[in-house]
C-alpha positions in Angstrom: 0.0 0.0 0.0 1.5 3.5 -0.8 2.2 5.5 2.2 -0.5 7.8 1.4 -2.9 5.0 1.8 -1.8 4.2 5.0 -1.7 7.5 6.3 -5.3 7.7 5.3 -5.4 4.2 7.0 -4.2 5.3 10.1 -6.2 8.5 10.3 -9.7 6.9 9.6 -8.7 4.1 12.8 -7.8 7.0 14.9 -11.4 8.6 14.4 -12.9 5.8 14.6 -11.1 5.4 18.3 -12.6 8.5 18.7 -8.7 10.6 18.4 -9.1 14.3 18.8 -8.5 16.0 15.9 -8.5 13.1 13.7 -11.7 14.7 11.5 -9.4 17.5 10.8 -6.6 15.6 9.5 -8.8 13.1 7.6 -10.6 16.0 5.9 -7.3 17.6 5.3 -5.7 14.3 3.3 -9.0 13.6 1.4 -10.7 17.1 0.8 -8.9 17.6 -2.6 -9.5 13.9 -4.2 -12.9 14.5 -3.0 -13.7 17.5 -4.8 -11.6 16.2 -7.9 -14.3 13.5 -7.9 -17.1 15.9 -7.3 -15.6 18.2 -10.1 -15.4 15.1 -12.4 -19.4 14.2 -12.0 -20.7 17.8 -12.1 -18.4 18.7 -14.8 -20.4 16.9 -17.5 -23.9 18.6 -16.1 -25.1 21.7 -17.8 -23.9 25.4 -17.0 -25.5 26.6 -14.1 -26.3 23.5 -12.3 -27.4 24.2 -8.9 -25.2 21.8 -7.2 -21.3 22.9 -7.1 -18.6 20.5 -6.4 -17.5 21.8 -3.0 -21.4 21.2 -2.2 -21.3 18.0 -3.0 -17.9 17.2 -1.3 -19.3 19.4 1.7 -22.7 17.4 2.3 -20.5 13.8 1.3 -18.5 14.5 4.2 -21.2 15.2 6.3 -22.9 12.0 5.6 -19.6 10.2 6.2 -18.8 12.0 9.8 -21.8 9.9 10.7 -21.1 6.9 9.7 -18.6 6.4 13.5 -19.7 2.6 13.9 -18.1 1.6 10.2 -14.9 0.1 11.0 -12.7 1.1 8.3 -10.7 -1.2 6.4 -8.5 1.6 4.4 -8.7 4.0 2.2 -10.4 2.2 -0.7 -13.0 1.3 1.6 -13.5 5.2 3.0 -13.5 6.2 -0.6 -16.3 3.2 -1.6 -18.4 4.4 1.0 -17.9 7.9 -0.4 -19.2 6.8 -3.3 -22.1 5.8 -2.0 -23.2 8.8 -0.6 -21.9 11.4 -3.5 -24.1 8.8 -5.3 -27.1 9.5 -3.0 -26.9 13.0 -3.0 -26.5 13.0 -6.9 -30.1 11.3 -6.7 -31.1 13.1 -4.3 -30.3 16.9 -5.9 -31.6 15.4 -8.8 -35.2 14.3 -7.5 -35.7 17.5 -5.8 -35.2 19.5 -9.0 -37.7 17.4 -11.3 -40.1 17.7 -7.9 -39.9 21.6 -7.9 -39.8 22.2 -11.7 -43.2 19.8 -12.1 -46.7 21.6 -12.0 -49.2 19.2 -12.5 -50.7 18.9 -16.1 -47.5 20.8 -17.6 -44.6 18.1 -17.4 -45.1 14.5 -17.7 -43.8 12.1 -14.4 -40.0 11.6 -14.8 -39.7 7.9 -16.3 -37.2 5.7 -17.9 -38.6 6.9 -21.2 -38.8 10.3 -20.3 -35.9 12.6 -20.5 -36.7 15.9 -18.5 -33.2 17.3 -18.8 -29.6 16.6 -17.9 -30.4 15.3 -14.3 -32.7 12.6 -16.3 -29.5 10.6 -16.8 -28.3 10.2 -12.7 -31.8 9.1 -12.1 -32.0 6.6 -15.6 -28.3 5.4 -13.8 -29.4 5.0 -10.3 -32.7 3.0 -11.5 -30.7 0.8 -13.6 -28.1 0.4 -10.9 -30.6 -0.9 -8.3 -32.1 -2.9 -10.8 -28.9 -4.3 -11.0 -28.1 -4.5 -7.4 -31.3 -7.0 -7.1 -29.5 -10.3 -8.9 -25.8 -8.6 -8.9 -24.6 -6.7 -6.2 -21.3 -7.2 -6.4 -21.4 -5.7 -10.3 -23.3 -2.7 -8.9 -21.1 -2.2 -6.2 -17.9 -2.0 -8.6 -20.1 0.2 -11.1 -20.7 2.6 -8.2 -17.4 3.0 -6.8 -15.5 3.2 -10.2 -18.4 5.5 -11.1 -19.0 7.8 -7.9 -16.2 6.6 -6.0 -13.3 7.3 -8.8 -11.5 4.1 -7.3 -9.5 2.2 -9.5 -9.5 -1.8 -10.6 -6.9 -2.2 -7.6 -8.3 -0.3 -5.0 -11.9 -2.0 -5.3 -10.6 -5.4 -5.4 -9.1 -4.7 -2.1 -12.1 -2.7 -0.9 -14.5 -6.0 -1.7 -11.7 -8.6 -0.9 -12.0 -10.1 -4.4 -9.3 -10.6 -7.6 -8.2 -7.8 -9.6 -9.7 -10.5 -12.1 -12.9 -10.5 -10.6 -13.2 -7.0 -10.4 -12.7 -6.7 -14.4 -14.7 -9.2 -15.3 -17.6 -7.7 -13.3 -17.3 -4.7 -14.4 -17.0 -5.6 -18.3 -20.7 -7.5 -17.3 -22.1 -4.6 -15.7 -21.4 -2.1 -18.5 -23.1 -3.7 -21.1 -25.5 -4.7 -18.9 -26.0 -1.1 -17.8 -25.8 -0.3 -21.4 -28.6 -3.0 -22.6 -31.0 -1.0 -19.9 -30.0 2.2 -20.5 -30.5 2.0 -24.5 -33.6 0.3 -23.8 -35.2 3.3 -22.3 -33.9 5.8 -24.4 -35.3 3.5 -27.1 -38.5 2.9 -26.0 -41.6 4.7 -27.0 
């Protein structure tokens, strides 16, 4: 593991012990990866979306600071579970827009087969990754953090205690399985 893994290691077992000052130095080492990967998901959104990346890295955190009973494995795993919630919120943000912007009897309900705007696609991708959570979890999990978590092949092998091999081949499954569904709605009527 490169040192700065194991610092990371070290810090997120000291908070967990419940060290003094250990949320400071955590937030220090991880603050600018996490808004990289919050930069990296907004960055394809349209001008003007209402949710900036130090938002999202802000609320992330948040979520995370609350997580105290996790015991954490590394830094892959802190960064999986990061995923997670950017993930969340991503949903979240989005929902709440299509909520405001609908008036009843001027849009149509937000479907698979209905594109109301760029946020359309998080929702289309978090419908089709719990639909693909249901028979393969393990797939989803690897789509998410690659996906929201920015991890790499190595890092979420070691995060889910599997092969580097298994990690590939689930992921190579759960794009074009992801793909299938996705096309399929856009397709559809």
């Amino acid at each position: 593991m490169p040192p700065a893994d194991v610092a990371v290691t070290e810090i997120l077992r000291a908070w967990r012990r419940g060290e003094s000052g250990a949320e400071d130095r955590l937030l220090e080492r991880i603050y600018g990866e996490l808004k990289n990967i919050a930069a990296h998901y907004l960055g394809g959104e349209r001008a003007g979306h209402t949710l900036e990346p130090t938002a999202l890295v802000h609320e992330a955190y948040l979520r995370l600071l609350e997580q105290r009973g996790v015991d954490w494995r590394d830094r892959a795993h802190f960064f999986g579970l990061a995923a997670t919630m950017m993930r969340r919120i991503l949903v979240d943000h989005a929902r709440t827009r299509g909520r405001r912007k609908r008036d009843p009897g001027e849009m149509e309900p937000l479907t698979l087969t209905v594109r109301a705007g760029p946020e359309a696609g998080i929702l289309d991708l978090d419908r089709a990754l719990s639909a693909l959570a249901g028979p393969y979890p393990r797939p989803a999990r690897i789509v998410e953090m690659r996906y929201f978590g920015d991890l790499d092949n190595d890092q979420i092998a070691e995060c889910l205690g599997v092969s580097l091999a298994t990690v590939k081949r689930d992921w190579q499954f759960a794009r074009a399985w992801l793909r299938s569904r996705l096309d399929a709605a856009v397709e559809t009527p």
